[in-house]
C-alpha positions, 0 to 999 in steps of 0.5 A: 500500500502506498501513502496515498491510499485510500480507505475505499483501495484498502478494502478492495485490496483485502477483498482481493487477497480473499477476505470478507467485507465485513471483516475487511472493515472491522479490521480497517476500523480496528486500525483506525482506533474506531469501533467496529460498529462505525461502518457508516463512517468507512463509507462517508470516508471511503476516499479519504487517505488512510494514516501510514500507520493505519496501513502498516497496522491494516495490513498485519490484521489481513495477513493474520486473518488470511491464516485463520484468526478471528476477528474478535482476536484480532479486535479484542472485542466480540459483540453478542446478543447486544454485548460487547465482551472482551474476547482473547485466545484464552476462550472460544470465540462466541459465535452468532448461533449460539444465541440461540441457546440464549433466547432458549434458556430466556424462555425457559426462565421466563415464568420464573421468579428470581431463577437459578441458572448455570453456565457449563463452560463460560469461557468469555462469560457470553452466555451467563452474562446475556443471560444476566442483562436480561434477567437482572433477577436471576441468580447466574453461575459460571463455570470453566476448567480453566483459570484463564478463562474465568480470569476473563470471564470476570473482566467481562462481568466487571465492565458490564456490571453484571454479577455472576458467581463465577467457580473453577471447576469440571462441569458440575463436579463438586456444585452442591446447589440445584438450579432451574436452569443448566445451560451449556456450549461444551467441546463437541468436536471428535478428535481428528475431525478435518475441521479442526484444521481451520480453528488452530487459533482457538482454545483445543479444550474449548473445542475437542470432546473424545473420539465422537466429539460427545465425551463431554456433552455425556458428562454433563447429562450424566450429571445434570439431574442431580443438580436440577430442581423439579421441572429444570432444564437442560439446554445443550450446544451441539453439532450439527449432525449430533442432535439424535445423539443427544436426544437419545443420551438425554431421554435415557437420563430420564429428561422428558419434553426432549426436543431440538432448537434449530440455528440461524441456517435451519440446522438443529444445533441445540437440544433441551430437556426436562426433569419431570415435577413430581406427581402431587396425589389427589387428596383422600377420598377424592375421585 
């Protein structure tokens, strides 16, 4: 890029080495020290010079997301479901279907007061925090395995005022409580699977879940009646070709109303059940 380039020849430029748009712009608004939101301003500023430090910066940003990394790396910054959460290689990037699970677990806490609800694998928070600025009532906890995950989980927490009760740990191991609500993105990708390749930026024990990618979404099934209050959900992230898998799992664990959401492109990628409310007996005497 020489100095006189143009905001407008930077995006084309990057276009052409194979970039999306929309990230070819985050990345330029990045380097401009402008929020990723500002795309109105690249527009209404398309043939202003772009700064040489913008360039040099601009074009490390393409290069590095030529190879793979994300975006939201690469920015620091993922919005999702209306909040804007740090985002680091320590956790998996949060991706738009996953909100999904977040208008599910919305729904499923909606005739409750003051709900109980917990987040298996927090990773950024994204999931226990959208579910904390719609229900300032509920009580939320977070969990990760890992320490550098929960380091920003708490960050996010912090800068958005939204208390979680954030815990170390594998799962549900060693939670006492019982909650209305367990909702969960885990690993579930097989090892081996050809499309790890394209997501070597991000966190493997985030992703990576046993020779048929359902090692972890066994354990928590396994463990999740135990800590459901009567009527509780279960609602799961999964693969897109795992949805039988996990309703099958999930009814042999005794969960009943087991049904699947599907996700932004039609494919059933969240499944959910119910531990049953036990059965009040008709008063004596009564037909």
């Amino acid at each position: 890029m020489s100095s006189t380039t143009t905001m407008r020849f930077a995006l084309q430029q990057a276009q052409a080495q194979g970039l999306a748009r929309i990230d070819a712009q985050m990345l330029l608004l990045h380097a401009l020290g402008r929020a990723a939101h500002d795309r109105a301003w690249l527009i209404a500023h398309d043939d202003d010079a772009l700064p040489a430090g913008a360039q040099i910066a601009f074009a490390g940003f393409v290069q590095r997301r030529l190879q793979g990394e994300p975006v939201a790396y690469l920015t620091g910054r993922k919005a999702f479901y209306g909040l804007d959460l740090a985002v680091d290689e320590r956790v998996l990037d949060p991706r738009p279907d996953t909100e999904t699970l977040v208008d599910w677990a919305l729904e499923v806490l909606a005739p409750l007061s003051a709900p109980h609800a917990i987040d298996l694998g927090t990773g950024s928070g994204a999931i226990a925090l959208a579910l904390k600025a719609r229900r300032p009532d509920a009580q939320v906890s977070a969990v990760d395995a890992s320490e550098a995950a929960l380091a920003l989980a708490r960050a996010n927490a912090q800068a958005l005022a939204l208390p979680l009760h954030l815990r170390h740990g594998h799962w549900l191991e060693g939670v006492a409580e019982c909650f209305d609500l367990i909702v969960s993105n885990p690993p579930y990708v097989a090892e081996g699977d050809p499309h790890l390749a394209a997501l070597t930026h991000e966190p493997r024990m985030a992703l990576v879940s046993g020779a048929d990618g359902l090692a972890d979404i066994r354990a928590i099934v396994g463990q999740a009646p135990a800590r459901l209050r009567p009527g509780g959900w279960l609602l799961l992230e999964h693969g897109h070709d795992q949805a039988s898998q996990v309703q099958a799992l999930m009814q042999e664990s005794g969960f009943i109303q087991v049904q699947g959401r599907k996700d932004l492109a039609g494919i059933t990628r969240c499944t959910g059940g119910a531990i049953p409310a036990p059965r009040i007996p008709a008063a004596a005497g009564v037909e």
